[in-house]
Structures are given as structure tokens and as C-alpha cells.
MARPA-343627 format. One record per residue: residue in one letter; x, y, z of N, C-alpha, C, O, CB in turn. Coordinates in pm, whole numbers, plus 50000, padded with zeros to 5 digits. Atoms other than C-alpha are relative to their C-alpha. Glycine has a CB too. Layout:
! residues N
AXYZXYZXYZXYZXYZ/...
This chain:
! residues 411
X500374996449863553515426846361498495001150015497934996850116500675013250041/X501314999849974549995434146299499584987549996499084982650098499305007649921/X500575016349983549145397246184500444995750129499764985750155500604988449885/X499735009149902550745386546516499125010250099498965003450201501744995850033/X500974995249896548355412246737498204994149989497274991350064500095017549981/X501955007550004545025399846525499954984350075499084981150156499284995849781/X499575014849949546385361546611499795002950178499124996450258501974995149944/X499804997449791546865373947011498205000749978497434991850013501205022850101/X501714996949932543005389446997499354984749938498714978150019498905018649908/X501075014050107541355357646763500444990850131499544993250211500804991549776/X499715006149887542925333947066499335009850137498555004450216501664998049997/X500754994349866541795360247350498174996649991497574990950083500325020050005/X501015000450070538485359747182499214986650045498214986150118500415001149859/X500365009349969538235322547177499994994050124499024986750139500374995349938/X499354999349859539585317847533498715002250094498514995150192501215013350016/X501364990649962536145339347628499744986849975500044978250057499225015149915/X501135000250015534065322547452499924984150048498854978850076499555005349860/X500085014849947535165285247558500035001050179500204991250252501524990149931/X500215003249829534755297747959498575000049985498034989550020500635012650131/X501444999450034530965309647857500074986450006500204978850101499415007349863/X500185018449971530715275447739500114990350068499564979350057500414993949958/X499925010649903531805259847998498975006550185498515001050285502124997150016/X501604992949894529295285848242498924994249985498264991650087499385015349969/X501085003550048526715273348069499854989550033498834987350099499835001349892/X500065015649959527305237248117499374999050149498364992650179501624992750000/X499555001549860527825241348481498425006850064498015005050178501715010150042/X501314996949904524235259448531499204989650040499464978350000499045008949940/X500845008549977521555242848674499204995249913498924983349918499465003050076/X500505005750057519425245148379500365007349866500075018549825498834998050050/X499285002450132521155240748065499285012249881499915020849820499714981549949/X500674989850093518495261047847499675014250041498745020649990498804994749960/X499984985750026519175295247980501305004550036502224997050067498955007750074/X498114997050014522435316547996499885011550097501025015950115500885006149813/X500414990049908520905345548264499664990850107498924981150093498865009949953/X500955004649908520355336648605499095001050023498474990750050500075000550069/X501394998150022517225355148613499334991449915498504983849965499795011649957/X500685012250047516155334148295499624987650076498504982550086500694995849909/X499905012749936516895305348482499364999050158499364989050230501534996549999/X501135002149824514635314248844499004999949916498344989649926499785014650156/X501064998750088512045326048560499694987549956498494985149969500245008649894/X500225012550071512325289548385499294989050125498344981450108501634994249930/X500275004149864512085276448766498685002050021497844993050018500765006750100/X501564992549935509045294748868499184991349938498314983549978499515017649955/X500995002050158507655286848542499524982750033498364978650036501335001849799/X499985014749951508165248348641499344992550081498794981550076500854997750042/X500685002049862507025248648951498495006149962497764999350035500885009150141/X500994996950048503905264448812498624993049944497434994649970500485004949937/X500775007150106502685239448541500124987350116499074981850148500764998549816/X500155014449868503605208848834498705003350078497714996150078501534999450143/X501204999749933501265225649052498675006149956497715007850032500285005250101/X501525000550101498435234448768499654984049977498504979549975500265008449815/X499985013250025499385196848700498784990050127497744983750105501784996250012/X500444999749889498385189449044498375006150022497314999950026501035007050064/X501554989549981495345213249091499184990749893498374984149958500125021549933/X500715006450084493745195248796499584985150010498464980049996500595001949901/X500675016249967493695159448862499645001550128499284990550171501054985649990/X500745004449865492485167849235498545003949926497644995549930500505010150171/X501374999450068489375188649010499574986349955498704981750029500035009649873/X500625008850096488665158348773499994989650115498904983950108500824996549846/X500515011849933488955130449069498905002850058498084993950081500824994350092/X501364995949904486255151149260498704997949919497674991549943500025017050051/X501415005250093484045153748954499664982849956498494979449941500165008249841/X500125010150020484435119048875499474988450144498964977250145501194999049933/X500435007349843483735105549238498854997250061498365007150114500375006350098/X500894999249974481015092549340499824986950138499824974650143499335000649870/X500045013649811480715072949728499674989549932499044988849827498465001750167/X500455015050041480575035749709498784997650086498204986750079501214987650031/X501365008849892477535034949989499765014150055500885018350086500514984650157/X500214990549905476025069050168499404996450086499005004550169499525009649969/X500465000849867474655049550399501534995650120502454987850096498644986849992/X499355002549884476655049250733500604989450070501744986850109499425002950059/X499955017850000476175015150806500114991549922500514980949970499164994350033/X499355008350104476724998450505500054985750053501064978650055501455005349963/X499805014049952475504966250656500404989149892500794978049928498714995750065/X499365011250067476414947850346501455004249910501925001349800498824993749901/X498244996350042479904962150299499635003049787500264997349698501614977850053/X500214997650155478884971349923501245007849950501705006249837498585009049966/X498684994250096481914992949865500974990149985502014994749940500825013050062/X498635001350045484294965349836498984983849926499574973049922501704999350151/X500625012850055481364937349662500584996249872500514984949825498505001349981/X499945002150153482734943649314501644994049998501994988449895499675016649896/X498885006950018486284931849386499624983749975499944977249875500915002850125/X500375007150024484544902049490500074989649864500884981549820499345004650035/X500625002550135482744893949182501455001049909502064990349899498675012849955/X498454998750086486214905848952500754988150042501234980649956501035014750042/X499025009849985488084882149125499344987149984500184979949929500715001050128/X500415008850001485544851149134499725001549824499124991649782499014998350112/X500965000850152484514859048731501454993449928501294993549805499215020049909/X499115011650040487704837448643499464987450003500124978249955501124999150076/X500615013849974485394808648724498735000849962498084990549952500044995150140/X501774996950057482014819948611499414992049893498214992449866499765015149932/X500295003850133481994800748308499984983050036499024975950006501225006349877/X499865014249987483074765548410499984999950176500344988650211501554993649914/X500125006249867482754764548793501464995050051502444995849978498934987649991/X498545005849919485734749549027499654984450031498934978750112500385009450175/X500375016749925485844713249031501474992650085502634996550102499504986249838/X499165008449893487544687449255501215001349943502025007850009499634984250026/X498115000150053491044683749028500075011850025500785014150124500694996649828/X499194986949993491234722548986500425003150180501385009150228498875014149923/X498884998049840491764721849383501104991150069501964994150152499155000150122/X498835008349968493684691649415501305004249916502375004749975499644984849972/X499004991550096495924706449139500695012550079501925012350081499105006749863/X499694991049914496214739949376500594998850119501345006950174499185004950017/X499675004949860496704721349679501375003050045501465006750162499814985350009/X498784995249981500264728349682500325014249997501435015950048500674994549920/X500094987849964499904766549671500005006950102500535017750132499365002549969/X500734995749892498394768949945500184989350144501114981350154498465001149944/X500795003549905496794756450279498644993949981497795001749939499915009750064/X501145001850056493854734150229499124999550119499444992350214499964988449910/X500855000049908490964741250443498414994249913498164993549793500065015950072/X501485006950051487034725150432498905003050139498975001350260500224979349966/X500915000749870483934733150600499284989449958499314984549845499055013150044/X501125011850056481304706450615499554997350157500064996950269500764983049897/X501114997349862478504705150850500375006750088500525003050204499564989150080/X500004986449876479134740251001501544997350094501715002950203498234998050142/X499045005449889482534724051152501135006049844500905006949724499844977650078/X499144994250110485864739150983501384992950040501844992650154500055018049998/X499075011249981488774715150924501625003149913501595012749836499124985549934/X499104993850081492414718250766500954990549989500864978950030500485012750044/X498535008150015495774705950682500404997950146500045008050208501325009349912/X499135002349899497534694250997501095010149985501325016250090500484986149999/X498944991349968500424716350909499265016649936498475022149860501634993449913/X500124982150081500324752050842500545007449971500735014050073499605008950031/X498254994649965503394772450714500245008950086501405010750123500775006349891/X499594986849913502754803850946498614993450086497634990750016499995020149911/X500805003549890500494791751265499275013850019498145012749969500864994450131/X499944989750029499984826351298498845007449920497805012149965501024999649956/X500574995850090498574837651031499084988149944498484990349839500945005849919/X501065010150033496454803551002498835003850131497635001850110500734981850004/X501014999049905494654812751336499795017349960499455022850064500524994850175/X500524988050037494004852051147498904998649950497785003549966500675006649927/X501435003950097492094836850913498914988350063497774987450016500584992849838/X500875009149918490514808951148499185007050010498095005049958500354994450120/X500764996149905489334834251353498315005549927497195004649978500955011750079/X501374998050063486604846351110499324987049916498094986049910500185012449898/X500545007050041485854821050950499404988250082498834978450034500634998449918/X500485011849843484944799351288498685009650023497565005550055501464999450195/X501474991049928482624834551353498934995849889497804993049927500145021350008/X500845001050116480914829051040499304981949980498454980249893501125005649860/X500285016450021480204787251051498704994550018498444985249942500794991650094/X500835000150039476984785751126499085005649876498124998649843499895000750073/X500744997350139475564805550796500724997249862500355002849759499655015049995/X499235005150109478274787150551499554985549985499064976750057501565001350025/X500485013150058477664760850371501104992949960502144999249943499085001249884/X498585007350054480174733050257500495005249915499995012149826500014987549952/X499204994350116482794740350078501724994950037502294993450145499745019449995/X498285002749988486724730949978500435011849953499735018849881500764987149907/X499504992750018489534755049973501115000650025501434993550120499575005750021/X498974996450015492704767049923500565014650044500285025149985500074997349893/X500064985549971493974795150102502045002250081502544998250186498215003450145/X498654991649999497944814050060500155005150109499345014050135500155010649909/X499464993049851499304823950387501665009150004502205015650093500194984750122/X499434992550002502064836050204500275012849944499305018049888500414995649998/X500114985650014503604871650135499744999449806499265008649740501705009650075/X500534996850175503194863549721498984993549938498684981849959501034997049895/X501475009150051500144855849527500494987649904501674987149871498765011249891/X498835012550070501034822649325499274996049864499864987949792500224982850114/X500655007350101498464816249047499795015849888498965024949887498334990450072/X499414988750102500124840248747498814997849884498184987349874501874996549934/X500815001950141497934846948412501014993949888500644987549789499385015749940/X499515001750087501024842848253500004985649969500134980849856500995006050008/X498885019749970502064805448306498824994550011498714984849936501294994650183/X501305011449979498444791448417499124999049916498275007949915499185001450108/X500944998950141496534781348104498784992450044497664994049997500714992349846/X501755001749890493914763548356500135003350121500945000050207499274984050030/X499914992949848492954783448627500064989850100499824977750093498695009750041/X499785010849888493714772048963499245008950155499865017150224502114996050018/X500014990849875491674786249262500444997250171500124988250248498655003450001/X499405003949919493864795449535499625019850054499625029849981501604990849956/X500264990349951492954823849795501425005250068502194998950139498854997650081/X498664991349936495794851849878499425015350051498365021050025501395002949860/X501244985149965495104886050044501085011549957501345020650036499325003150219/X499274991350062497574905149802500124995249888500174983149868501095003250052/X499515011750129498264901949426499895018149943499625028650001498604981249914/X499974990050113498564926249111498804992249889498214981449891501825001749927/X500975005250156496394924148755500454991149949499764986949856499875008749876/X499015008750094499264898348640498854983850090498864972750038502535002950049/X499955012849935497394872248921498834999749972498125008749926500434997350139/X501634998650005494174855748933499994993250130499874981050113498994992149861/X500435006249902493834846449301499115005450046498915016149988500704997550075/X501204994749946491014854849488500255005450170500374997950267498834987649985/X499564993049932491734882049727498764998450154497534998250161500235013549909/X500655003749862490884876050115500485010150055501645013450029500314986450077/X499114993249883491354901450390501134993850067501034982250108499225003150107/X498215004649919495144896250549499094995850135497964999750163501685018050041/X499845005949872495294876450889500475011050088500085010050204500954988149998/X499594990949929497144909751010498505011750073498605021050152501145006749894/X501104993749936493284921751077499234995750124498215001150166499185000949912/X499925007349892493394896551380500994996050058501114998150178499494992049990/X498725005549944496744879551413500825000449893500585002749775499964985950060/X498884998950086500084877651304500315012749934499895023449978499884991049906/X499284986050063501844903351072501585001750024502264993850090499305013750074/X498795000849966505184916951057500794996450157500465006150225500265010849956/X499774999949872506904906251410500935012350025501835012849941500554986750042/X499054999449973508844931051570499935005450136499035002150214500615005049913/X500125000249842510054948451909498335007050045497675003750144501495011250073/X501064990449924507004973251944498684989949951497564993249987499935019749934/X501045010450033504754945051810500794982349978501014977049869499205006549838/X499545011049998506234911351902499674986849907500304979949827499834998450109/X500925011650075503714886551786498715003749913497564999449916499424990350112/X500764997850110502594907051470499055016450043499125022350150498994984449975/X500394987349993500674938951435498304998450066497775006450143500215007349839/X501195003349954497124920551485499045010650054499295021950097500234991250089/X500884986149890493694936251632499435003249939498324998549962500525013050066/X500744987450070492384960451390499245007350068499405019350089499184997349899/X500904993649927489554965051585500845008050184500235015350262498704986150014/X499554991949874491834977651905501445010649950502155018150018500494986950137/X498964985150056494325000151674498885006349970499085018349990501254999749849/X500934989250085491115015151520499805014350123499895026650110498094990649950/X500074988049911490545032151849501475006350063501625018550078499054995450122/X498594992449990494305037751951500205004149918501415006349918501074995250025/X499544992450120494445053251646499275013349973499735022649907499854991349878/X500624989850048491635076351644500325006850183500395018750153498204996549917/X499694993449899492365089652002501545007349953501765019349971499964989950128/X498124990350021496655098451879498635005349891497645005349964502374989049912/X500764994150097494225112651572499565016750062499665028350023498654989049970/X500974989449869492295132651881500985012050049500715023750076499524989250176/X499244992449901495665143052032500835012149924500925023849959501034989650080/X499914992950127497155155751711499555005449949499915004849832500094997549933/X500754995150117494955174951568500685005149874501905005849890499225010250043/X499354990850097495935192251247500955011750003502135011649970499175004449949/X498684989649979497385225751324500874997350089501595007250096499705013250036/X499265008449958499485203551560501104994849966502194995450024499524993950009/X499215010250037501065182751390501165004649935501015015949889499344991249923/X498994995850062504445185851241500265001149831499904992149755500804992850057/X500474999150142504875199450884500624993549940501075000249847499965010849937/X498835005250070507075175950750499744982349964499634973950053501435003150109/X499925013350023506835142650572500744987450131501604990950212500835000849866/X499585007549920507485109950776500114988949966499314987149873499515000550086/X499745013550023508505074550745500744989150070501934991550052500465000349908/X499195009149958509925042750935499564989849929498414990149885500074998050133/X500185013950024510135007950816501124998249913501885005749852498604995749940/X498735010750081512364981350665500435004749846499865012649770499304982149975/X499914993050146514284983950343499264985549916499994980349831502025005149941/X500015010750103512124952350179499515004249897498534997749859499374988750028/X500094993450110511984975149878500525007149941499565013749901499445003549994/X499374992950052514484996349699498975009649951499525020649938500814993949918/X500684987350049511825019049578499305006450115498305013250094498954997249884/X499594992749862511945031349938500975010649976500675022050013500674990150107/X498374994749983515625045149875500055016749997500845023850060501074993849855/X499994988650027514375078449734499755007950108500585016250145499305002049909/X501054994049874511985090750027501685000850103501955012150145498184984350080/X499005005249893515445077550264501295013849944501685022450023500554978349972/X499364992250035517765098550048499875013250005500835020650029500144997249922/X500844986149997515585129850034500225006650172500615017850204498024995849958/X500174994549912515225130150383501615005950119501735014050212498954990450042/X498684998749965519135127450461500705011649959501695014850024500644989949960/X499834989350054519535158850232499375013550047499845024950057499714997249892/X500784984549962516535181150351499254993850125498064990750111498705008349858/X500415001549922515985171450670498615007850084497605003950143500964999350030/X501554989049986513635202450735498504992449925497494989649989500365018549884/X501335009350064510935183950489499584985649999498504981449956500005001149875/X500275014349964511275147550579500864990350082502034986550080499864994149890/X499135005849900511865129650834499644984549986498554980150024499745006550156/X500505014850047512375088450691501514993449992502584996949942499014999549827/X498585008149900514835062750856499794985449929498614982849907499744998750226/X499925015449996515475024750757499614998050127499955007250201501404993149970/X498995004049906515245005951056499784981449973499314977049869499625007450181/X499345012750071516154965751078498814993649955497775000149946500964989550096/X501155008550001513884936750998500934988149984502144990049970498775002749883/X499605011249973514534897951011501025000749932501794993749998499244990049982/X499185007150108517004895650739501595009150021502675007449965499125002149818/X498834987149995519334927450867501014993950041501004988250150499795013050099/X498755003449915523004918150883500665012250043500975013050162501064991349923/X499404994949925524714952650865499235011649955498055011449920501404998550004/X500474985450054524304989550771499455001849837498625009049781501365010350016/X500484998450158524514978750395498384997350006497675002649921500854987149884/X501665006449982520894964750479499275012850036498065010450033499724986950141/X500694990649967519735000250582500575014449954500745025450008499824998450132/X499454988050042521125018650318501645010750041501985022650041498885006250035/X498634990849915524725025450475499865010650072500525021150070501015005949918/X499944990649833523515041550793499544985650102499254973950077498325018050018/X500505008949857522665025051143498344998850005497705009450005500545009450161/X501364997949978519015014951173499605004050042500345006850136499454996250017/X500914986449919516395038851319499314987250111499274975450078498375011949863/X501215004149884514145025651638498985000949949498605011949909499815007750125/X501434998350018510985017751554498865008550034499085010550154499674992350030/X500574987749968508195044951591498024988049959497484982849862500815018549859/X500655009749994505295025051704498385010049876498785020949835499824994350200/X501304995650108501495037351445499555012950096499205023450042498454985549972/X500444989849940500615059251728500695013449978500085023949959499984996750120/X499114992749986503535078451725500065009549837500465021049819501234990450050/X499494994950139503535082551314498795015149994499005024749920499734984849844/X501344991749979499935104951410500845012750021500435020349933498854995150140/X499194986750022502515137151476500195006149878500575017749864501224998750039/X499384995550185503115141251093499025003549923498044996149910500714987249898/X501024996350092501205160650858499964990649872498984987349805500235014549961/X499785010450167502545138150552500614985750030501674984850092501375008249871/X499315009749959503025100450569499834990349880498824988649811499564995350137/X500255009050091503955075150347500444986949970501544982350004500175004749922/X500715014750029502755041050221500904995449862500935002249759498005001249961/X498995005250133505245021149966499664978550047499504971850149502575008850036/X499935017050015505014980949883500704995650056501695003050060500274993649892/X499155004649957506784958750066500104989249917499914991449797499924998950121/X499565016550132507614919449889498585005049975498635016249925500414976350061/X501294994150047503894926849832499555016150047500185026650056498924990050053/X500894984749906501204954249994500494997250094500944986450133498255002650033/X499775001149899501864965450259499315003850099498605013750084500795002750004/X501204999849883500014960450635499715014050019498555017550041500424993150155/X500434988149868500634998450778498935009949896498645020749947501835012250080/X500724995150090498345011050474498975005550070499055017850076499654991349905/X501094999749913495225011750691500285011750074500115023950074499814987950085/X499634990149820496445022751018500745015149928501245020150029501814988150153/X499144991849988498275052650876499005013549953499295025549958501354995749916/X500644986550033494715069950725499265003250142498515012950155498864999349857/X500844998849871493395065851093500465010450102499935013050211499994986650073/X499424989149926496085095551183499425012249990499525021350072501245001849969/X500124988749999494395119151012500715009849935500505021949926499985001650089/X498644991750059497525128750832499704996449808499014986749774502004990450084/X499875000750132497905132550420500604983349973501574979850040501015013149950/X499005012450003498975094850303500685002149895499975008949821499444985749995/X499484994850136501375099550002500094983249948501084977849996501735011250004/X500505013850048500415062949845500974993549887500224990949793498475001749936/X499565000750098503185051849602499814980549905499674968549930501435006750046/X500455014350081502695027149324498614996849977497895003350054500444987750074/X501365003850015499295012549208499524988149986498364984149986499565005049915/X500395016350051500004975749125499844991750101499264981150078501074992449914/X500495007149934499824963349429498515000550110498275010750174501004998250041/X501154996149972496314955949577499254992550144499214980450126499294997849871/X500215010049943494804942149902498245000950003497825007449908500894999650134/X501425001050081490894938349886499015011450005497885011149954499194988250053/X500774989949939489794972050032501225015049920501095027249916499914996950217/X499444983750110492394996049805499085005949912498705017649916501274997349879/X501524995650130489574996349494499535009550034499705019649966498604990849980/X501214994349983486975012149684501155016550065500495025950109498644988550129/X499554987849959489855042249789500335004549855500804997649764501224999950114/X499434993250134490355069149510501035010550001500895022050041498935006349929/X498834983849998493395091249475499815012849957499185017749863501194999549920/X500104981150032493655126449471498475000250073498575011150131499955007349776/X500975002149859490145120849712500134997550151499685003950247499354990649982/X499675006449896491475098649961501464999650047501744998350166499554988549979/X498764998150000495085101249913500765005749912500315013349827500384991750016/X498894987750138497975116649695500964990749932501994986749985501345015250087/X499395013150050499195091749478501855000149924502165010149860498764995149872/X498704994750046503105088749368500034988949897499264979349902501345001350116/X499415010250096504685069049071500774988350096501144989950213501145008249887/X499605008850013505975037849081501855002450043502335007849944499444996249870/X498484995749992510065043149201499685016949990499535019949871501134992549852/X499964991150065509595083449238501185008850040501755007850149498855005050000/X498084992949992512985106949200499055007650126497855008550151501115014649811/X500484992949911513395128749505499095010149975498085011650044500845003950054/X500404986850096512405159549285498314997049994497455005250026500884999849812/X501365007149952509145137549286499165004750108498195012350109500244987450041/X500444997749859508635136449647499885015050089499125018850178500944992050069/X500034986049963509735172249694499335009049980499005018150056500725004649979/X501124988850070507565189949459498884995650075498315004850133499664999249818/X501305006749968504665167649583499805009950137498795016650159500084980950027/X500514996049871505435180649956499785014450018498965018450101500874995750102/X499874992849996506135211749892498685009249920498645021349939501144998949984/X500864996050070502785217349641498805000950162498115011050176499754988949850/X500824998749902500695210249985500485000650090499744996150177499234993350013/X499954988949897502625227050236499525014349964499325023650042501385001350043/X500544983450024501435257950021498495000450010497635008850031500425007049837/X501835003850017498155243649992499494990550102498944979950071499574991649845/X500705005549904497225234550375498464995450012497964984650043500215007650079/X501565009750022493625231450330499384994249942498274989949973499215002150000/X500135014150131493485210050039500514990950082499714982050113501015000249832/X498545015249928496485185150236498844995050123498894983050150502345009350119/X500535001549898493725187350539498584993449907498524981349884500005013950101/X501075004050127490625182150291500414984249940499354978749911500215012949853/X499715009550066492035151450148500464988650106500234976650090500945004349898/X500015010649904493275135750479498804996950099498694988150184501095002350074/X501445003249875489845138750669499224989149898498574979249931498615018350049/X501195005450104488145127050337500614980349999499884970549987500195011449786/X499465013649958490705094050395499674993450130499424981450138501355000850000/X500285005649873490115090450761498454995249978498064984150013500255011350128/X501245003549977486545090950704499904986949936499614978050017499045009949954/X500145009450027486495063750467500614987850033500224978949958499975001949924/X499475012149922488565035050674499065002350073498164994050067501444998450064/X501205002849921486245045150914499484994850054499534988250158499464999849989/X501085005549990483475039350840499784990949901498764984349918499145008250010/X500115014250049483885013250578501214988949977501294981049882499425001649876/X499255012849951486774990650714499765000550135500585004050220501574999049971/X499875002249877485604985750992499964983250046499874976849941498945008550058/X499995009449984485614950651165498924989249972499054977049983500335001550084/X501405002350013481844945551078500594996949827501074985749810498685015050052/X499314996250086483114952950733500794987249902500714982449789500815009150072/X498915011250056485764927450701499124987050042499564976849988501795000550084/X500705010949941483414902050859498824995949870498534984649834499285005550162/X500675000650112481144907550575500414993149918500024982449871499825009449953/X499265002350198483464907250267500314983150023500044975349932502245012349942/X499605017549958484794867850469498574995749942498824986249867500304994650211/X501375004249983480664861650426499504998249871498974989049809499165009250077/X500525002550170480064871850098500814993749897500424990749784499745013049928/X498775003250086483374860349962499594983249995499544976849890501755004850083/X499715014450032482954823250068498874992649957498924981449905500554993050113/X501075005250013479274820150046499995004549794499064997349756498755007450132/X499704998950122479914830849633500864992049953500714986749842500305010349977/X498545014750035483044806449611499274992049995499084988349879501344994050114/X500875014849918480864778349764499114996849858498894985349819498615004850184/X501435001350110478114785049447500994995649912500444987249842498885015349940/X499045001150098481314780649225499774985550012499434978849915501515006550020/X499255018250002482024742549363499434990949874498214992749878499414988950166/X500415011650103481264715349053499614984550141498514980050110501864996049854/X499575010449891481494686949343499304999250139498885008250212501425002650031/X501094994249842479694679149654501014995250117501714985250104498004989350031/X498664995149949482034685349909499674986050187498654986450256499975026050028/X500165014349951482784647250172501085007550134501755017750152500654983449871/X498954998049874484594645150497501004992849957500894982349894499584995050150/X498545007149989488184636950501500594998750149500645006250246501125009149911/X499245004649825489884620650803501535007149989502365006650079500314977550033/X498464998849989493064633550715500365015650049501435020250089500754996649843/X499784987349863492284668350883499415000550070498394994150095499975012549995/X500124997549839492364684151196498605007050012498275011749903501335010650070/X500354992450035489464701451298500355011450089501015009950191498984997149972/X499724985349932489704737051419499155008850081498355017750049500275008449908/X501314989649937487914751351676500455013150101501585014450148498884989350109/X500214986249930487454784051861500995002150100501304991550156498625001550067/X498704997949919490294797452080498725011050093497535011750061501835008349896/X500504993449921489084821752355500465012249952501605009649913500214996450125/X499574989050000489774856252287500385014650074500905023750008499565000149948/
């Protein structure tokens, strides 16, 4: 009888100690067995993230130093050294006639010669061939001949991996993997994504700069709403997180799919109904807004530090010719590459506690689109970009009958 009461307790015993075990599992965080431990481990967490934080905004500040203190910056100097980086693929041997007939298929082939600017008859995006016209027609009297090749589409095409002789072909997006030679986008005049609140492309720059700094005007800061924001297409799965986050904690972010050309149903927007578009003016309400890759960079990059609002910047590989000269944790708040919600949450939640840092860091962004993208700016970098190409040519550059030439539209 007694051996059968120790047998009853040795089973009661174990019974215990396999529910513990299974308490334990079931907490949130596995390495403590007290709930208190476990807010304590929390705290603790949240602690070293935002010492994490606090520290790389110190070291970007000490490390920072303006690309130009002058105001005017008549020779666009903060964005000269992309330039140069991207043309020093050719520094050694020059660009001769085959390496562009070789390219020719990349691209769009355009030619100036005697101040007159000439092209392929076809163009794959019309569009986005009269973006880039348009400056380069302003610029024709102080250019000198020259042949060229110039990408009108959304991917850069001349890889390090695969091209064992360079090929120069101009694109106005790429990563470190490419060697094309980066041009301002056509979306800083014409063309761009089409859709309802922008039919025929986002275009302009110079007439969002001021619709942008007036919603900027109307919004001020203690204004604005405290909560992350986001619209646009899904042409990126490393979107999904920001979309998920905001379907969960609606209080901290407010970020919608909505369609784009390719949308058949809901699966295309994440299995919900697409959102209405929320035209750049409108995104100026939001204290936190954020910037993710699309097939490449993406256009609303610009327009979104002209709100005035925090940009939360994710990814780093993709580049269009005026990212360089911006520095994170200065100018913006930079995220990983794909980041978990837990990511996005800590991030928003480190500068809703820390309002005048989040305000500090978005003026220090507004200022620099500014005053050095401005349309003067981009008119430059076209100036110095082609008149440096041009020194490249091996070849002395002939008329061809077989293009059109291109002249001046009214504006």
C-alpha cells in the first residue's frame, strides 16, 4: 500500500512538472519563467535597440560633413563625385565607336552634332524619351558632339558580372553589381508611373517642389498625424511587412496596397481590395513616411522629403544619382533590406518617444532636396555628365541620315 501511494505522488509530481513545461513554452520569451522577468527582459530590449539607435544618429553627425555650404551651389558639387565613379569605368581606354555599336541594343541611341540633337526614330517609352529631350535640347548650345546610348528602361542592363568589355549605356537607376552611367530619371520632366491622380506620369519637379512645400506650410509638425504612412503598388514583396503591420496596429500605421497596371485581383494587393490613391500632397499629414524599391528606385523618394515628415528609407542597393550625396541617420532613418514588423515597430515607436530628434532629422532632409535638387541642379549634373562623357569618345563623332532630329516642344 505504501509503494502504491509513493507511485500516485511520483506521477502527481510529474504531471506538475510537464504543465510548467509546457507554461514555459507558451511564454512570449522562452528565457524567463516569471512574468516580471519577462517585462524586465522586455524593457531591457527595448533599451539596448534604442541605445542602438541613439548611437549611430551620434556617429553619423560626427562623421558628416555638407557636400557644398554655399546656398547656391552653382556647380551642383554635391552630386560631381557620382559622376566621376560612374565615368572611371572608361578612364583608362576611352569609349570607342564598336563599344557603342555593341550597346546599341540596350538602349536608345541618341547624337548631338553641330549643337542639333538627333535619335533613333523609335523610342520604347515616347514619354520618357521627351524627359530626357527636354534637357538636353536646354543644354545644346554649350555641348559638343557626341554619340550615345541612353536606357529608358525601369532596369539598368550593363552587369559587372557577365560584361568582360564594358559597354557604355546611360540608365537613371542601377546597384554596385552595374556599370551604367547614371542620368537623372525623365520623371523630373515627363513621364513616370501613370496613374488616376497623375495620368500622364508624375512629371514637373519643378511645379511639385512648390506644391509640396506649401502642403509642407499647411502641415506643420505639431500637426501632423503621429503615425507612419504609406500608399503604392505591390511591385515589391519587401513592401508586405509595412502592409501587414499596419493591418495589425492600425493606431501606428496607416499603409494600403493600391492597384497598378498589372492588377488582376485582391491576390495582387495582398488579399485585400486596393486602397485609392493618396495624391504627394496629401502624404504631407504624416509624421513618418516611407520609401521602399520598386522593380528598381523608386520616383516618390524626392517628393516625400519635401513634406517635411521623417522618411523611413528601406534598403541601400538601389541608387538614383542624387541618393549619395543624402546620409542616413542625418537626412533620413534608414531600414534593412526586407525588415520584420518588429523592425518597423521598434523604429516608430523609438521616435514617437523621441519627437525632436524625428523633427531634427526631417527638416535636416527637407533642407537638403531643397536646396540641392533643385531644377538648376539637375540641369547641371545633364551638363557636367555629358560634357565628361563627350572627353571619353575615341572617335570623331559624323552625321547619320538614319535619325530623326529632335527639336524643342513648347512648354
Amino acid at each position: 500500500m505504501q509503494i502504491f501511494h509513493i507511485f500516485l505522488m511520483f506521477l502527481l509530481i510529474l504531471s506538475k512538472n510537464k504543465n510548467t513545461l509546457q507554461g514555459i513554452g507558451d511564454n512570449d520569451d522562452d528565457t524567463c519563467v516569471a512574468k516580471d522577468e519577462c517585462q524586465l527582459d522586455k524593457t531591457s530590449n527595448y533599451k539596448k535597440e534604442f541605445n542602438v539607435i541613439v548611437h549611430e544618429i551620434q556617429e553619423a553627425r560626427k562623421s558628416y560633413t555638407p557636400c557644398s555650404v554655399d546656398i547656391e551651389d552653382i556647380e551642383c558639387v554635391c552630386h560631381l563625385h557620382v559622376i566621376d565613379s560612374d565615368l572611371s569605368f572608361f578612364q583608362k581606354n576611352g569609349i570607342t565607336r564598336l563599344m557603342l555599336n555593341d550597346a546599341a541594343k540596350y538602349g536608345t541611341r541618341y547624337k548631338i552634332y553641330n549643337h542639333t540633337l538627333y535619335r533613333d526614330s523609335n523610342c520604347m517609352f515616347p514619354s520618357r524619351c521627351d524627359g530626357i529631350q527636354h534637357f538636353i535640347l536646354k543644354l545644346l548650345p554649350e555641348l559638343p558632339d557626341m554619340d550615345l546610348v541612353i536606357n529608358t528602361r525601369d532596369w539598368p542592363q550593363i552587369s559587372l558580372r557577365f560584361n568582360v568589355e564594358l559597354k557604355a549605356v546611360f540608365s537613371f537607376s542601377k546597384t554596385k553589381d552595374y556599370a551604367d552611367i547614371m542620368y537623372p530619371a525623365w520623371t523630373f520632366w515627363a513621364g513616370g508611373p501613370a496613374i488616376a491622380l497623375y495620368p500622364t506620369g508624375i512629371g514637373r519637379w519643378d511645379l511639385h517642389r512648390q506644391s509640396l512645400k506649401k502642403a509642407s506650410q499647411k502641415y506643420a509638425w505639431e500637426s501632423k498625424i503621429s503615425k507612419g504612412f504609406f500608399r503604392g503598388s505591390r511591385t515589391s514583396d519587401e513592401r508586405d511587412s509595412l502592409i501587414l503591420l499596419s493591418r495589425k496596429k492600425p493606431h501606428l500605421v496607416d499603409a494600403e496596397y493600391t492597384k497598378n497596371q498589372a492588377w488582376k485581383s485582391p491576390k495582387d494587393t495582398l488579399n485585400a481590395e486596393p486602397a485609392k490613391e493618396v495624391s504627394f500632397e496629401e502624404h504631407c499629414q504624416y509624421k513618418y513616411l516611407f520609401n521602399f524599391r520598386g522593380v528598381a528606385a523608386s520616383f516618390r523618394f524626392k517628393h516625400l522629403f519635401l513634406c517635411k515628415s521623417l522618411i523611413f528609407h528601406v534598403g541601400d542597393d538601389w541608387l538614383e544619382f542624387f541618393y549619395l550625396a543624402l546620409k542616413p541617420w542625418v537626412h533620413y532613418v534608414p531600414l534593412r533590406k526586407y525588415p520584420t514588423e518588429a523592425d518597423i515597430e521598434n523604429m516608430l515607436e523609438f521616435f514617437k518617444k523621441n519627437d525632436d530628434l524625428a523633427k531634427e532629422i526631417a527638416n535636416a532632409g527637407y533642407e537638403f532636396i531643397w536646396q540641392h535638387l533643385r531644377m538648376q541642379d539637375v540641369e547641371c549634373y545633364w551638363r557636367t555628365l555629358l560634357k565628361k562623357y563627350a572627353n571619353l569618345l575615341q572617335f570623331k563623332i559624323e552625321f547619320d541620315t538614319n535619325m530623326i532630329e529632335i527639336k524643342s516642344k513648347s512648354n
